[in-house]
C-alpha positions as CSV (number, residue, x, y, z in Angstrom):
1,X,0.0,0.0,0.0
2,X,1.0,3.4,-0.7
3,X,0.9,6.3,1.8
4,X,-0.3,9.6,0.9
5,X,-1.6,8.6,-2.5
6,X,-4.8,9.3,-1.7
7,X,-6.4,12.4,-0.3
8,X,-9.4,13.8,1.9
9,X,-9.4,10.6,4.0
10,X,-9.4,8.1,1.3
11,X,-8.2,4.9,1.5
12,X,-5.3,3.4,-0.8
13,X,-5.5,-0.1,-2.5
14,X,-3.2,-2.1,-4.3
15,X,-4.3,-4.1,-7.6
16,X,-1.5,-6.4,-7.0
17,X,-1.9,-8.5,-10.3
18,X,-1.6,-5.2,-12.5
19,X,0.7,-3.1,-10.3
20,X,-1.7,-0.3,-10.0
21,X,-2.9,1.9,-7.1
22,X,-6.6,3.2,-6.5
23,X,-8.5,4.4,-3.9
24,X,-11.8,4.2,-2.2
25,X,-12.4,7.4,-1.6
26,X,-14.5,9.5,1.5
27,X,-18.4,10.7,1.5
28,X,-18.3,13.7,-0.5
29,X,-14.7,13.2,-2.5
30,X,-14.1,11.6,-5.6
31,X,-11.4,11.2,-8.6
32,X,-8.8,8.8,-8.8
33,X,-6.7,10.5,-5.9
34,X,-10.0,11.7,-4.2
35,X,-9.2,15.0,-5.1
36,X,-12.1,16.1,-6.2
37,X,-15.4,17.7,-3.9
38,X,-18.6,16.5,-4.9
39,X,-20.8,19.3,-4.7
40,X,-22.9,19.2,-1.5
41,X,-27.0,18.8,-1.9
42,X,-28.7,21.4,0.0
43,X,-31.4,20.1,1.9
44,X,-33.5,23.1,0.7
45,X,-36.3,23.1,-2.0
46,X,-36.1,25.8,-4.5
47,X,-40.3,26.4,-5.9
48,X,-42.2,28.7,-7.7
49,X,-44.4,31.2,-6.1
50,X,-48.1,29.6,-5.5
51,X,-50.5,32.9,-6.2
């Protein structure tokens, strides 16, 4: 496993087999190096104006 691969809290795995790297990555993050915030859903609801 490598250290500090991954960011934000993720989690680094190794594909032995293949050589390769990857990480599981932490609510909210994502990208191949968890690098990446996911936009956060608001928990409000946007409506029209009922006349």
């Amino acid at each position: 496993m490598r250290t500090n691969f991954c960011s934000n809290g993720g989690t680094c795995h190794a594909e032995v087999t293949m050589g390769e790297y990857y990480c599981i990555c932490a609510p909210g993050y994502s990208g191949e190096k968890c690098d990446i915030k996911e936009p956060s859903h608001s928990k409000f609801l946007l409506a029209d104006k009922i006349e």
